[in-house]
N, C-alpha and C positions, 0 to 999 in steps of 0.2 A: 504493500500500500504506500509506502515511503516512495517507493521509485514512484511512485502516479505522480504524488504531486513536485517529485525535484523536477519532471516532465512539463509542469507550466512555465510558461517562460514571464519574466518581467513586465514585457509589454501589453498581458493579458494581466495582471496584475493591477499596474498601476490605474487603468480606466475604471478598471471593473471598482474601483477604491470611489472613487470622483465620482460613479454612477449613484454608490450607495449614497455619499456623502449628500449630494442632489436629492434623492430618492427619504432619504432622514429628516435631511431642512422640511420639506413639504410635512414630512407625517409630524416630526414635532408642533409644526406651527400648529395643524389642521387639529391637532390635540386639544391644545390649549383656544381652539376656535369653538369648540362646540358650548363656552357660556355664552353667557349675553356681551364681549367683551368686544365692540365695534375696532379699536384697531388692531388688535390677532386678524379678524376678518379681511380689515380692509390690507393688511399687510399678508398674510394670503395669498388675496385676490392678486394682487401685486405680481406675487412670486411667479403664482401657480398662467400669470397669464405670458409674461416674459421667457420662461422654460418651456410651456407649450405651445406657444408660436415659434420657437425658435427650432424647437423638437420633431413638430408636426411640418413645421418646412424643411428640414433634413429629410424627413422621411420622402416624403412625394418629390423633393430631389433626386433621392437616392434610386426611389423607384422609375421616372421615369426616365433617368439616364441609363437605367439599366435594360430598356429597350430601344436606346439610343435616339429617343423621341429631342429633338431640337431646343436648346435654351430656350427659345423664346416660348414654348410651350410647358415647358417647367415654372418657369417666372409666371404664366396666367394660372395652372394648375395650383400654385400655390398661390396667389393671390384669389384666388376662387377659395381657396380651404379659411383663409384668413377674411376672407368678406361675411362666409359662413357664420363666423365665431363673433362676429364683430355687432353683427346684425341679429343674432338669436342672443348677445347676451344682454339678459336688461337688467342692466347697473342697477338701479335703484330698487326693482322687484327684488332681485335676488340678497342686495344688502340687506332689506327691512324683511327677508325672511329668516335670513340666518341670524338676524337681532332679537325678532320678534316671536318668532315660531317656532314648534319643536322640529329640530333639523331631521328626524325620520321620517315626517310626516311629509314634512317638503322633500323629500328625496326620489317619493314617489310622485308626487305632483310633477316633479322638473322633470323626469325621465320621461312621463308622458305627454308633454306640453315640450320639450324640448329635441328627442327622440325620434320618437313615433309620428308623432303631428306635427311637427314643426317644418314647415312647407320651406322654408329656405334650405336645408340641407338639400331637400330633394331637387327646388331650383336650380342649387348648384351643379349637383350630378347633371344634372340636365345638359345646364350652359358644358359641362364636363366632356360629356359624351357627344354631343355636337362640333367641339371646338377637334372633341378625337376622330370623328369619321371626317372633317376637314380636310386633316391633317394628312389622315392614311387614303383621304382620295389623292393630297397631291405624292405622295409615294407610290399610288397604282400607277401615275402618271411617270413617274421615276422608274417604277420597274417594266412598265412601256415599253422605256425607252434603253433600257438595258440591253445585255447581248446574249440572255435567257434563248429558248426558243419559245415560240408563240405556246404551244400545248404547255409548257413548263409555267410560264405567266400565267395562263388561262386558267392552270390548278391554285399556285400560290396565292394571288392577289384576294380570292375572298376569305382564304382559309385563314391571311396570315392577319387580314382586317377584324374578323370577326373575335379571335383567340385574342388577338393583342388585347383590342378593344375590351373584350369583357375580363379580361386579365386586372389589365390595368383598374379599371373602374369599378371592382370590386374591391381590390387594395388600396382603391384610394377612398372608397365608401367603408373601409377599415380602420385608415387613421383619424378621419373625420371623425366617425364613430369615437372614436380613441379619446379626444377633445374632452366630449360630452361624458365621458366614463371616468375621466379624472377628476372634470372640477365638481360632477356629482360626489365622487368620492371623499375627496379632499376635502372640500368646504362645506360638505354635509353627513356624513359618516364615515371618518375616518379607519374604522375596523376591515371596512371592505376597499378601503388602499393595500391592505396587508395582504387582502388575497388577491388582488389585482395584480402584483405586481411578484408577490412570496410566492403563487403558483408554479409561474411560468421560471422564476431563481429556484426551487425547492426540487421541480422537475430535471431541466436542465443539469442543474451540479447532480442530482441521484445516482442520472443516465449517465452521466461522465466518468462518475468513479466507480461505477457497478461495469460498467459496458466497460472500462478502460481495463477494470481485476479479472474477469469471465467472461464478457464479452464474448459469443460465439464457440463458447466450450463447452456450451451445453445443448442448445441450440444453434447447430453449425449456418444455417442458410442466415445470411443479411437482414437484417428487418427492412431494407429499403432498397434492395441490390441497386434499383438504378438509378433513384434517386440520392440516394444519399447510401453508398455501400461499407462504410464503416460503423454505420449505424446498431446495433442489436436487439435482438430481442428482450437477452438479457436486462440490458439498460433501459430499456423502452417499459418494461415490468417494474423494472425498479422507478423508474420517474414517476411511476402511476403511483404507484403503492403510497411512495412518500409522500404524494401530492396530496394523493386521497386523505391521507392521516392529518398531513398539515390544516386542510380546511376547516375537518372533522375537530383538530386542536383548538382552531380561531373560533370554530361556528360555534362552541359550544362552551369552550374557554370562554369567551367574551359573551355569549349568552345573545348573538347573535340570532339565535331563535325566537326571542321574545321580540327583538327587533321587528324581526321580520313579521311576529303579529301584528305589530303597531303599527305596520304600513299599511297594510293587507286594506287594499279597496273592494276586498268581494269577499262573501261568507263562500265560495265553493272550495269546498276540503282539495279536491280534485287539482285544480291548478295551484294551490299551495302547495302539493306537494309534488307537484309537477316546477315550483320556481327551486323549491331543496336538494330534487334531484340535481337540476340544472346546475347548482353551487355546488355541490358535491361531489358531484360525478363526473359531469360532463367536461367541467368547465377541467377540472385535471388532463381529461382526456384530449381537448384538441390543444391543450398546449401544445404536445411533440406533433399535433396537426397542422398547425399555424410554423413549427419550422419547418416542416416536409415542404408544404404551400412554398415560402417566399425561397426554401431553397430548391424546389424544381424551376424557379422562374428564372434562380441564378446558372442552373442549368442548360433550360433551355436558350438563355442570351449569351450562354458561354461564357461567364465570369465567376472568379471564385468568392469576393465579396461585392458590396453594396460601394462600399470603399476604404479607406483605410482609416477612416477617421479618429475613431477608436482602438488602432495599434490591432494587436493582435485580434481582439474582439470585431476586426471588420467594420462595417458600420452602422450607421446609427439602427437601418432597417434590420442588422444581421441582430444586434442588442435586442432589440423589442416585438420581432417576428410573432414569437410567441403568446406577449402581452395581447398585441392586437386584437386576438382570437377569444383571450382569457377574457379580456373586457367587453367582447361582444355577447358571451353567454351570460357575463354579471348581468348586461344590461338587461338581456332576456329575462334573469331571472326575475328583475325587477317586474319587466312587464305583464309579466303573470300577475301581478299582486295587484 
């Protein structure tokens, strides 16, 4: 087990340090936000909007460079994310709820009113996917004029339109997601930052040092031969296990059960415990789905990382691959309630 970790090197070290350090500031502050105590709040709101914009445009950098989609459509893509955020967040609602009201109560309010119904996200994707079949008409036009044969063109041009397209735009209907799952998190229950973000940390390190000690010695076939072929079975067991346990730890440790009545907008037993499973289960479960996801994309574009940003840990997208996924079933879970 000593040789595993003399096998990390520094440069994965030092980020991974700076991520927690980031990742600590937010949960500390969002701690001491939940009295009535307006500047925790407004200092916060502060942090939590400077780190996610900054975050959320790395990300859909990261990703649309990695289908070599043109600057100047990364610049709109991400001004598109940040119009999103800018437009659904209402200052003054949201202050005088986390002043005035119990923050579980509004947690579920904002998920549904900011989420689900909240018509500018979908705007955006809109203007999104408009601005992308654009794009990839003027590259049919590009590979036109290339030295393809006509039958070779005639196959690729809708196959590589339609894939990209919905590639892309469900990844980027991922980080946006992502936005709305933190600052619910953060500035209105803080317990469920820990698994937002503990899942997809709890999983990953499991699978690394279980898959790095047995990895495939017990289990010889790849868990993901073509996607990802160092991957294992072994480690893929263990990320679950641990994951499953760590939530099971938070959910009930912190008595996030009762929480989760006090949201609760419907008497039906049924979808209660249809939002529990989603916490507990599932949401373990597509973390190592949300890496398979962003690393076939890395794949298929032929790159090893997102970038280097992050030293060894690659980049921002290869850091929070995971998260992405994890946040999109918290949100689910909420939705149920």
């Amino acid at each position: 087990m000593n040789q595993i970790f003399e096998k990390i090197p520094l440069k994965r070290i030092v980020p991974a340090i700076i991520f927690m350090v980031v990742l600590f500031s937010i949960l500390f502050i969002s701690i001491f936000t939940n009295g009535n105590n307006e500047a925790y709040a407004i200092a916060l709101r502060s942090l939590i909007l400077v780190v996610v914009t900054i975050t959320i445009s790395l990300l859909i950098y990261e990703l649309l460079k990695s289908f070599e989609i043109h600057w100047s459509m990364r610049i709109l893509f991400i001004a598109l994310a940040i119009t999103s955020i800018i437009v659904s967040d209402k200052t003054q609602t949201i202050q005088n709820s986390l002043i005035n009201n119990p923050p579980v109560n509004q947690m579920a309010f904002r998920l549904k009113s900011d989420v689900l119904a909240d018509w500018t996200m979908y705007a955006i994707l809109g203007a999104a996917f408009v601005s992308l079949i654009g794009y990839y008409f003027i590259f049919n036009n590009q590979l036109k004029n290339s030295e393809l044969r006509i039958e070779e063109k005639r196959l690729m041009a809708p196959k590589i339109i339609f894939l990209n397209s919905i590639a892309i735009l469900f990844s980027y209907s991922l980080i946006i997601i992502f936005y709305r799952g933190i600052w619910l998190t953060a500035t209105l229950q803080w317990e469920f930052l820990i698994l937002l973000f503990g899942i997809p940390i709890i999983s990953d390190t499991s699978a690394f040092l279980v898959g790095s000690w047995i990895g495939k010695k017990i289990i010889k076939r790849p868990f993901a031969p073509i996607i990802s072929p160092n991957k294992s079975f072994e480690g893929f067991f263990a990320g679950l296990l641990t994951s499953i346990i760590f939530v099971q730890a938070i959910y009930w440790g912190l008595d996030l059960n009762s929480r989760f009545i006090s949201i609760s907008q419907t008497d039906n037993v049924g979808m209660k415990v249809n939002s529990i499973i989603l916490l507990s289960l599932v949401a373990p479960l597509v973390s190592p789905i949300g890496d398979l996801w962003f690393s076939y994309l890395k794949r298929s574009n032929g790159i090893k990382d997102y970038s280097n940003l992050l030293g060894g840990h690659g980049g921002m997208l290869d850091r929070l691959d995971s998260t992405l996924f994890v946040n999109f079933i918290i949100m689910l879970a909420f939705a149920f309630y």
